[in-house]
C-alpha positions as CSV (number, residue, x, y, z in Angstrom):
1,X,-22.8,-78.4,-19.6
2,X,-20.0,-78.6,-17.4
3,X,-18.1,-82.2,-16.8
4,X,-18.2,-82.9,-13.1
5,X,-15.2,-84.2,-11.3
6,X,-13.9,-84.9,-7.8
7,X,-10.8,-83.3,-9.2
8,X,-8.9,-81.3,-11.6
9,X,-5.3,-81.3,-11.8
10,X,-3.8,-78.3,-13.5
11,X,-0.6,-79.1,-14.7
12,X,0.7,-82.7,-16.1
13,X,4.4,-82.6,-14.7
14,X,5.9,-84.8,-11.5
15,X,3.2,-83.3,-9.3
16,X,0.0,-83.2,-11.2
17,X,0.8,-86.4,-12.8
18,X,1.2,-88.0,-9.2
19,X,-1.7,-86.6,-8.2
20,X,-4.1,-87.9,-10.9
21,X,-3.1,-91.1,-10.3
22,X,-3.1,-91.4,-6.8
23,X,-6.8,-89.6,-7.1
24,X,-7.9,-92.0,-9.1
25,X,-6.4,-95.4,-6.6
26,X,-8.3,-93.3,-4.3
27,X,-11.5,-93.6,-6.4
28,X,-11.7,-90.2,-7.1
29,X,-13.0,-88.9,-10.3
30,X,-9.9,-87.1,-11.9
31,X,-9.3,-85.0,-14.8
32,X,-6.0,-83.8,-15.8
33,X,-4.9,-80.5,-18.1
34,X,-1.9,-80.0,-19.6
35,X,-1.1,-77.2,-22.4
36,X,1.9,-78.9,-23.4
37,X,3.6,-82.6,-23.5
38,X,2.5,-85.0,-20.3
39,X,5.4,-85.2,-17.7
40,X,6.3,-81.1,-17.7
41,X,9.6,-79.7,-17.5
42,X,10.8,-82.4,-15.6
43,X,10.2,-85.5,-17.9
44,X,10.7,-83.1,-21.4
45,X,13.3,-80.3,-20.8
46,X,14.4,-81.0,-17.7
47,X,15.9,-84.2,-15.3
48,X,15.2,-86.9,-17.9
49,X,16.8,-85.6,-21.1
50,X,19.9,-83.9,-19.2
51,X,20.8,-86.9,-17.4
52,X,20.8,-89.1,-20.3
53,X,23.1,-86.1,-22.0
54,X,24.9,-86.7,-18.7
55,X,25.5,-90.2,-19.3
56,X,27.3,-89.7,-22.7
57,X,29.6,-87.1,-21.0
58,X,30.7,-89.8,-18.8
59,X,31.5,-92.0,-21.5
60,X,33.5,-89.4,-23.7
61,X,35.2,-88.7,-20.3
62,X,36.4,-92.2,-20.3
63,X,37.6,-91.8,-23.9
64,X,39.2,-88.4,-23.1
65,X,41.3,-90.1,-20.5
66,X,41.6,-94.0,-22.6
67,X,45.4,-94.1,-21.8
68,X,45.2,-94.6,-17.9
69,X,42.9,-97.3,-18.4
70,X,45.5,-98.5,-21.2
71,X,43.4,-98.3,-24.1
72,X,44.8,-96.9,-27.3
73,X,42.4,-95.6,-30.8
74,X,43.1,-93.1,-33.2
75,X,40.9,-90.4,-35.0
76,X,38.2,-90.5,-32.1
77,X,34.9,-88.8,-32.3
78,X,31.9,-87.7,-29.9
79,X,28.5,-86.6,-31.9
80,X,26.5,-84.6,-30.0
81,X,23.7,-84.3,-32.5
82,X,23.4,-88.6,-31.7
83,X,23.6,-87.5,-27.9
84,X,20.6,-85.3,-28.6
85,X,18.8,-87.9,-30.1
86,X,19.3,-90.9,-27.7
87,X,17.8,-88.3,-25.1
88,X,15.2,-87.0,-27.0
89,X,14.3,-91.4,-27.4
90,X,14.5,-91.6,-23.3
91,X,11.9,-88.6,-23.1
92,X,9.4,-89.7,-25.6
93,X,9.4,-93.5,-23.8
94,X,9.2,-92.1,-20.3
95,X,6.3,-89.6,-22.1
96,X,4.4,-92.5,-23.3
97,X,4.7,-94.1,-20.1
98,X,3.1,-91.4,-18.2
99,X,0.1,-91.2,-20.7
100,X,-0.3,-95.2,-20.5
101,X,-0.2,-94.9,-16.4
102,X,-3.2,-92.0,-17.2
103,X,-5.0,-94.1,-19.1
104,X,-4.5,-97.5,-17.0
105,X,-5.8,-95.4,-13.9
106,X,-8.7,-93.9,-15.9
107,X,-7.7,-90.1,-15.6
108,X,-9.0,-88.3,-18.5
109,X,-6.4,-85.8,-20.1
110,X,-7.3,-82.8,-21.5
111,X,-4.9,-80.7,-24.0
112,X,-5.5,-77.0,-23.0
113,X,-5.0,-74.0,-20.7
114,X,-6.6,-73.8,-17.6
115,X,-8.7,-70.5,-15.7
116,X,-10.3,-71.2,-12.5
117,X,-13.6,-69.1,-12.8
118,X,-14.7,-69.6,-8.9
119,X,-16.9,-71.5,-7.3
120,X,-15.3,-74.9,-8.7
121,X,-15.2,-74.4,-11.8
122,X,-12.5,-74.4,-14.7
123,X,-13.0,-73.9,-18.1
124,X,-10.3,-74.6,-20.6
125,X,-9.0,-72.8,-23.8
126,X,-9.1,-72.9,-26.3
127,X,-12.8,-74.1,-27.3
128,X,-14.1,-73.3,-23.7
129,X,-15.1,-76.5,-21.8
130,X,-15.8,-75.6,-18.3
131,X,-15.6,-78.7,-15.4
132,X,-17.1,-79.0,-12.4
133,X,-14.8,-79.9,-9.5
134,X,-15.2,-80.6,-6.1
135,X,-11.3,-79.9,-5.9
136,X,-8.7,-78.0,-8.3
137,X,-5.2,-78.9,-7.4
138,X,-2.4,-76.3,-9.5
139,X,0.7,-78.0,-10.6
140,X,1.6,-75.3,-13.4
141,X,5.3,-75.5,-12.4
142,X,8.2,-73.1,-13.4
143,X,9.7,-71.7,-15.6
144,X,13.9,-70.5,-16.6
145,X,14.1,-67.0,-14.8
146,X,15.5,-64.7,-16.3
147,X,17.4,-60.8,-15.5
148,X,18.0,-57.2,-16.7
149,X,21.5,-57.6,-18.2
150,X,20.6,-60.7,-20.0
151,X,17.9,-60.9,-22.3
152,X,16.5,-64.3,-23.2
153,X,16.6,-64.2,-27.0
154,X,16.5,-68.4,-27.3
155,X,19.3,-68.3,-29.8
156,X,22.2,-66.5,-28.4
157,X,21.5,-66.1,-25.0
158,X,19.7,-69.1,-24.0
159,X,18.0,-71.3,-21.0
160,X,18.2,-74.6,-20.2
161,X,15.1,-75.7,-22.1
162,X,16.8,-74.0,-25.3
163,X,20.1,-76.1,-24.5
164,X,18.8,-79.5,-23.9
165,X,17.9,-79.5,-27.0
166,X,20.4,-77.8,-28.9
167,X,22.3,-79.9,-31.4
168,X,25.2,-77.5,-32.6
169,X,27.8,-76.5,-29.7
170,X,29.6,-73.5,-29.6
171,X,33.3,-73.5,-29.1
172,X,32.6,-71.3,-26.2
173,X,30.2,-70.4,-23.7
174,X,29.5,-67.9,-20.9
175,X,27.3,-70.3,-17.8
176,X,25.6,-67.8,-15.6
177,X,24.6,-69.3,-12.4
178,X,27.1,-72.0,-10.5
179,X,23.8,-74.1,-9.0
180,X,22.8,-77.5,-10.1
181,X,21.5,-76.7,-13.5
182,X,25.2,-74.4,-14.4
183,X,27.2,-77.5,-13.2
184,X,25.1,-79.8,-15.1
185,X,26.1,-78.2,-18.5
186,X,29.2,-77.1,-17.6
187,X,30.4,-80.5,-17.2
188,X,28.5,-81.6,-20.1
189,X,29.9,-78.9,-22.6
190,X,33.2,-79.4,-21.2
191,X,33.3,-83.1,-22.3
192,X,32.7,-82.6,-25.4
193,X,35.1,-79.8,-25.6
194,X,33.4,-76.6,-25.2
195,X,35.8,-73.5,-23.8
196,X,33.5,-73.6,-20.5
197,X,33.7,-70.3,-18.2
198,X,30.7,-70.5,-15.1
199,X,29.8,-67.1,-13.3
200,X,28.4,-67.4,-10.0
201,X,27.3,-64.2,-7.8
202,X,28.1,-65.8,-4.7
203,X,31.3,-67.1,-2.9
204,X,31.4,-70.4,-4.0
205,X,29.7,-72.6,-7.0
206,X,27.4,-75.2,-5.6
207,X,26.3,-72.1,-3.5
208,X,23.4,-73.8,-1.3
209,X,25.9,-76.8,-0.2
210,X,28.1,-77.2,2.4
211,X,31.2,-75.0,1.9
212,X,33.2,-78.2,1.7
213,X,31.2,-79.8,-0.7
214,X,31.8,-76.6,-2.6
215,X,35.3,-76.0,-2.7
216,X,35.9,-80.1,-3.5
217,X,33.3,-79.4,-6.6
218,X,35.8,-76.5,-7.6
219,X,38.4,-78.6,-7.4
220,X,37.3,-81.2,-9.2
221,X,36.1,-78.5,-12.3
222,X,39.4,-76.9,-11.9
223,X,40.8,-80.2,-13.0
224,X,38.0,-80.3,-15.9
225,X,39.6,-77.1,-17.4
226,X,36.7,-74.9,-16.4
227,X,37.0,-71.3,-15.7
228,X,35.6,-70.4,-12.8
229,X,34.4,-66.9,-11.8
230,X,32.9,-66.6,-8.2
231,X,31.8,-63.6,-6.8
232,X,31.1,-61.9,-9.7
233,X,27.7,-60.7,-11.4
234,X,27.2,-59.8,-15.3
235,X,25.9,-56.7,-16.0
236,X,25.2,-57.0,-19.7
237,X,25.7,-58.7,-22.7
238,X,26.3,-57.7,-26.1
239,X,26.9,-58.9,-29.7
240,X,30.1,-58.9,-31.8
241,X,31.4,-60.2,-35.3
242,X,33.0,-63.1,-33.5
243,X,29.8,-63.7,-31.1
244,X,28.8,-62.5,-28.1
245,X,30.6,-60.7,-25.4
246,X,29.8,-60.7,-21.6
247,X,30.6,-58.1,-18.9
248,X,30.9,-59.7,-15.5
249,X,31.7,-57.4,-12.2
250,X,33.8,-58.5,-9.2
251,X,33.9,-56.0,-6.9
252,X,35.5,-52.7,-8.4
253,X,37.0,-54.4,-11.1
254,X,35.2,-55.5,-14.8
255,X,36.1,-58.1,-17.4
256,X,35.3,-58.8,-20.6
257,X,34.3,-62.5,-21.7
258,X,33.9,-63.7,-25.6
259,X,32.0,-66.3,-26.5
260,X,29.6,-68.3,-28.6
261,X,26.7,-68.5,-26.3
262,X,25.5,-67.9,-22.7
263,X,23.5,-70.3,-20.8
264,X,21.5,-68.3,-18.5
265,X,20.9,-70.7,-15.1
266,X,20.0,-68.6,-12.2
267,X,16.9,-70.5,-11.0
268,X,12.9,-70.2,-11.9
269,X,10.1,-68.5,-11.5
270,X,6.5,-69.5,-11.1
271,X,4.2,-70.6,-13.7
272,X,1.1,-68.9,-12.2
273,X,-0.2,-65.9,-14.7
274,X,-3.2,-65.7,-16.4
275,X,-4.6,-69.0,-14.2
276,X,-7.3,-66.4,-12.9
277,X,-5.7,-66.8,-8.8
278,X,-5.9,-62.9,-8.4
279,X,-9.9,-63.0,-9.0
280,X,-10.2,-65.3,-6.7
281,X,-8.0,-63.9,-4.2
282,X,-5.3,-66.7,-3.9
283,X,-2.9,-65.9,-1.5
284,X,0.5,-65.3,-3.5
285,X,4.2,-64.1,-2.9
286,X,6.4,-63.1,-5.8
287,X,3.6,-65.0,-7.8
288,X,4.4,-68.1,-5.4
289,X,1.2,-69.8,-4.5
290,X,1.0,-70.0,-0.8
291,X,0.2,-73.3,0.4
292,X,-0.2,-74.8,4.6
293,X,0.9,-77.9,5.1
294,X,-1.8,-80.1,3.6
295,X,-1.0,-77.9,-0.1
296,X,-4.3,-76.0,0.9
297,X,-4.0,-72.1,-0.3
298,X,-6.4,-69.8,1.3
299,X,-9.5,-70.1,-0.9
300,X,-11.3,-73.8,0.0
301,X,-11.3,-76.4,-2.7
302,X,-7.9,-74.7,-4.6
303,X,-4.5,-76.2,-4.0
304,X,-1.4,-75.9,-5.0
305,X,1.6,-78.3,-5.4
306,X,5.6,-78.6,-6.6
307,X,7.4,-75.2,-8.0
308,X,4.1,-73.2,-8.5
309,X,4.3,-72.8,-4.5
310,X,7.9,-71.9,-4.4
311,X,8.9,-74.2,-1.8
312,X,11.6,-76.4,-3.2
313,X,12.1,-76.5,-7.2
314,X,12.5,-80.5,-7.1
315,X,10.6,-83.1,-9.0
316,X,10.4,-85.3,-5.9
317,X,9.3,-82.6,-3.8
318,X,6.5,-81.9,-6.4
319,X,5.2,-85.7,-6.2
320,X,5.6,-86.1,-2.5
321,X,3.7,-82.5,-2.3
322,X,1.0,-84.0,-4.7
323,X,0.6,-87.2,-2.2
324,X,0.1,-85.1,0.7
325,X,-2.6,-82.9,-1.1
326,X,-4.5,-85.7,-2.6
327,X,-4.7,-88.2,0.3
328,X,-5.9,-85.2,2.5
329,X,-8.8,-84.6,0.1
330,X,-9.3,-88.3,0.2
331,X,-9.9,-88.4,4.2
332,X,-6.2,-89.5,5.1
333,X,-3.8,-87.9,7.8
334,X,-0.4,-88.2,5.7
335,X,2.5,-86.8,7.2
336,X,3.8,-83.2,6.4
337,X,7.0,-82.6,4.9
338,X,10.2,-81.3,5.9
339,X,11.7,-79.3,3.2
340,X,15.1,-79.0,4.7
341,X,15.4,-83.2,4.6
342,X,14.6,-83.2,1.3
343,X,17.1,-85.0,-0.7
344,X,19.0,-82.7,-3.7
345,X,21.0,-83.9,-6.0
346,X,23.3,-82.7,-8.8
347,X,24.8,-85.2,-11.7
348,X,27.7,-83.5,-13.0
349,X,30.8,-85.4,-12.7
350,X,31.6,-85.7,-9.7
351,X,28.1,-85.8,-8.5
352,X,26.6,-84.2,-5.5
353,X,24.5,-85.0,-2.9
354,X,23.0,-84.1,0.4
355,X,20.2,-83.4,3.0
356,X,19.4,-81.6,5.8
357,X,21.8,-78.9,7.1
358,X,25.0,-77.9,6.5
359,X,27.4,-77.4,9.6
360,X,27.5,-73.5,8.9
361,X,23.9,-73.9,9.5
362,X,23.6,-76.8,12.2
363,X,25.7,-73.9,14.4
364,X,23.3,-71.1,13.5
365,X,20.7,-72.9,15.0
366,X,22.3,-73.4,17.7
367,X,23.3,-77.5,17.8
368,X,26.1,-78.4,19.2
369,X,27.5,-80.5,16.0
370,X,30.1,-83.2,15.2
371,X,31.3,-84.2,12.1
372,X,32.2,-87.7,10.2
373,X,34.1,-86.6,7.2
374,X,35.5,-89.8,4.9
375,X,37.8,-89.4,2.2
376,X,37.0,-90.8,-1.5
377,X,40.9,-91.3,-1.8
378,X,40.8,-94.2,0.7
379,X,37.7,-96.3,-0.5
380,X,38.7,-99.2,-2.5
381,X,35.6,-99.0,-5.1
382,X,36.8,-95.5,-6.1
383,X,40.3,-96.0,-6.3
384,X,39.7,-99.1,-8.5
385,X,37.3,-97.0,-11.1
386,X,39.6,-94.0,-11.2
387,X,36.9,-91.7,-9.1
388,X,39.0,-90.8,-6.1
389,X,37.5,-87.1,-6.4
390,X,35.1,-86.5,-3.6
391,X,33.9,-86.8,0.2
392,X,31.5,-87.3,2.4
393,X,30.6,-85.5,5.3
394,X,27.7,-86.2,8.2
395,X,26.9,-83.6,10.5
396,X,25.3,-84.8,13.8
397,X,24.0,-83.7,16.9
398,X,26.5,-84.1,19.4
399,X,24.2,-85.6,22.1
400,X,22.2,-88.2,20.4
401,X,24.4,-89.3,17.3
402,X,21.4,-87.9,15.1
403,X,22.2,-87.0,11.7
404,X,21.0,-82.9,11.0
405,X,22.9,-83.2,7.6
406,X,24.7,-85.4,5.2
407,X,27.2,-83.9,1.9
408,X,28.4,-85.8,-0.4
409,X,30.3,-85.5,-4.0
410,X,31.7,-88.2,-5.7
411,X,31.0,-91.1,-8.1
412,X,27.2,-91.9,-8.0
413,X,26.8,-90.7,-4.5
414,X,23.1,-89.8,-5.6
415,X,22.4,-93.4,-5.0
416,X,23.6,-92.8,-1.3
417,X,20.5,-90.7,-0.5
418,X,17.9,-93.4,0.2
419,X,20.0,-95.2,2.8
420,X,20.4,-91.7,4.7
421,X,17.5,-90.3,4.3
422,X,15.8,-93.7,5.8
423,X,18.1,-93.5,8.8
424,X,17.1,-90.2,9.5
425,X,13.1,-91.3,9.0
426,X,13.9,-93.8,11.4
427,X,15.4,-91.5,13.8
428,X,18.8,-93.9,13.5
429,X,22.3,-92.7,14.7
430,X,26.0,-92.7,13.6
431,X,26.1,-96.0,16.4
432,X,23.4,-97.6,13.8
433,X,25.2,-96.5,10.9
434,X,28.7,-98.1,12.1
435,X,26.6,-101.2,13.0
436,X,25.5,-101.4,9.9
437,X,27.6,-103.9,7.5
438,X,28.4,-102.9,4.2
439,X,29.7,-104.5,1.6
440,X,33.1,-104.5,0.4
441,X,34.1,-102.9,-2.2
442,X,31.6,-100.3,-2.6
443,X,31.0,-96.4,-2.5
444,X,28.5,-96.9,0.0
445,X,31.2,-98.0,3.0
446,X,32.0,-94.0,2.9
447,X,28.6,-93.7,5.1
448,X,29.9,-96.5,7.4
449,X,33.5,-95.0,7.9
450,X,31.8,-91.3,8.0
451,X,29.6,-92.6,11.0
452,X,32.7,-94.2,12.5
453,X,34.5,-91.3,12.1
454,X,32.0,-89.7,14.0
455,X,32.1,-91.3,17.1
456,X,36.0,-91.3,16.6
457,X,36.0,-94.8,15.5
458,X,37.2,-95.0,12.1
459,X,39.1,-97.8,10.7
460,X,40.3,-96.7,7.1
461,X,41.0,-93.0,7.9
């Protein structure tokens, strides 16, 4: 006999975990299935173990450059294999604390894979329970995609879930794709001295920021040692007695590049095979489920939330997605989201961070923009740690002083989000945001002299 449930969650990462538990605050009856570890790519492979990876390249960073802070040591060492560890600890206690949350909110957990078989219900492999669900949300995720010229083989040529846990570096490797995953690595590799080369197809790394922001990140990796290869595509991969060896295109010409390993980063695909969709007739795109506002596909009673739907590959998106789906089957009216506010951020050293659109893009849609740009090199918090690489800059509508965009890179300008993302939820303006005190010496006065700059006010530049 078939449990019965208000809901089934498919899928125990950002987004189904989210919606579980808000289900269940809602008094819904929730059951959750998850074929893997609780918390998904995201918690396991993904944002938690790579910024604490993160975190010890900024330390060896520090040692790498002791003498301008006039420290002095001999015979210094970074382990990576104790790097690996200490994430692998942060995962399993951020693991444990999704599974106590679970069980606090009374959401059973089921270990299997999910098929919806129609009419509501879902029966789970491998020994064949079937539920009985008033509502089925998916939240299967994504996984490393993957090309042609560059066969996964998980030891050679590798994704990111192969490299966040891999405890031997090679002394060189080939980083194909220049977005926020390649720069993650890159800068992580780099720190602990691995020959670090990143091929991007497109113009710039950093592609999907504002060209700015892009050329100061290439600047800053530049500095790093990094070899950088824009505009250029691989079009195979092959082994050698020293290692691999990578064939990258740009334009007519065709080079050659040795090395120990390639990390293959060029985005993900969908997690949304063999989840029995098509015999429903779930509306899909490239295996994206298609969703309307409220995360409802096109079949009623199935929905779909975070990078199944192929609307933004971002945790946070995934939970806010998973609010909005689960307080609309709850009787709620909870507002839609705006994908291109959605905050992004990427933790190499130095970090990025923006919003909203870029001025290339504020134009193209026709705005009549200013700009508040603000220079890392005159903020006194930067200059006194040593992390004068980096900017910010706001783009605002000319008229009203609203903020369409806001690009950042520098030292933990990821942390800057929240207060711009709230001004813009608040419909505030550059006036509000030069009002607004802030206090002395931090990162966070960049925002102030950026708005100031923006109504051709600013003090410090």
């Amino acid at each position: 006999m078939a449990g019965e449930y208000d809901l089934v969650v498919i899928g125990a990462g950002p987004g189904g975990y989210v919606a579980a538990i808000r289900a269940a605050q809602l008094g819904l009856k929730t059951v959750i299935v998850e074929r893997d570890a609780l918390g998904g790519v995201c918690l396991n492979w993904g944002c938690i173990p790579s910024k604490a990876l993160l975190r010890n390249a900024e330390i060896v960073s520090y040692f790498n450059r002791a003498e301008e802070f006039g420290l002095k040591f001999e015979n210094f060492s970074a382990d990576f294999t104790a790097a690996i560890d200490r994430s692998r600890k942060v995962v399993d206690r951020n693991v444990r604390g999704v599974s106590y949350l679970l069980r606090k909110n009374e959401v059973e957990h089921i270990t299997g894979e999910a098929v919806l078989k129609g009419n509501g219900v879902v029966e789970v492999s491998p020994d064949g329970q079937r539920l009985q669900a008033r509502n089925i949300i998916i939240a299967t995720g994504a996984r490393p995609r993957s090309i042609p010229p560059l066969p996964v083989d998980g030891d050679k040529v590798i994704t990111s879930k192969e490299a966040i846990v891999l405890e031997e570096l090679p002394k060189s490797i080939v980083i194909v794709g220049g977005g926020a995953i390649g720069l993650e690595f890159a800068y992580l590799y780099r720190m602990y001295g691995v020959d670090v080369t990143i091929v991007e197809l497109l113009p710039h790394l950093a592609p999907n920021e504002d060209e700015e922001i892009s050329r100061q990140v290439e600047r800053a990796f530049s500095r790093h040692r990094i070899n950088i290869m824009t505009g250029s595509r691989v079009t195979g991969v092959s082994d050698t007695s020293n290692g691999l060896q990578v064939a990258v295109a740009k334009g007519e010409a065709e080079e050659n590049l040795e090395c120990g390993k390639v990390l293959v980063a060029i985005g993900v695909q969908p997690n949304s095979e063999n989840l029995g969709l098509e015999a429903l007739g779930v509306e899909t795109d490239n295996g994206n489920v298609q969703v309307d506002d409220h995360m409802a596909t096109n079949v009623p009673g199935v929905r779909a939330i975070g990078d199944v739907t192929g609307k933004l590959a971002l945790a946070h998106v995934a939970s806010a997605q998973a609010t909005i789906a689960v307080e609309t089957i709850a009787g709620l009216e909870p507002q839609a989201l705006d994908y291109s506010m959605m905050p992004r951020a990427t933790y190499c050293q130095p970090q990025i961070a923006s919003f909203g659109l870029t001025e290339a893009q504020a134009v193209e849609a026709g705005h009549d923009v200013k700009i508040g740009q603000f220079n890392l090199q005159a903020n006194g918090k930067a200059m006194g740690m040593g992390e004068t690489d980096g900017m910010i800059k706001l783009v605002v509508d000319s008229r009203y002083g609203e903020i369409l965009g806001a690009h950042m890179v520098g030292p933990e300008v990821t942390e800057l989000l929240g207060e711009l993302s709230l001004t813009r939820l608040l419909e505030g303006t550059t006036l509000e945001l030069g009002w607004l005190v802030h206090a002395h010496p931090t990162i966070s006065e960049i925002i102030k002299e950026a708005a100031l700059a923006a109504e051709g006010r600013a003090v410090h530049m």
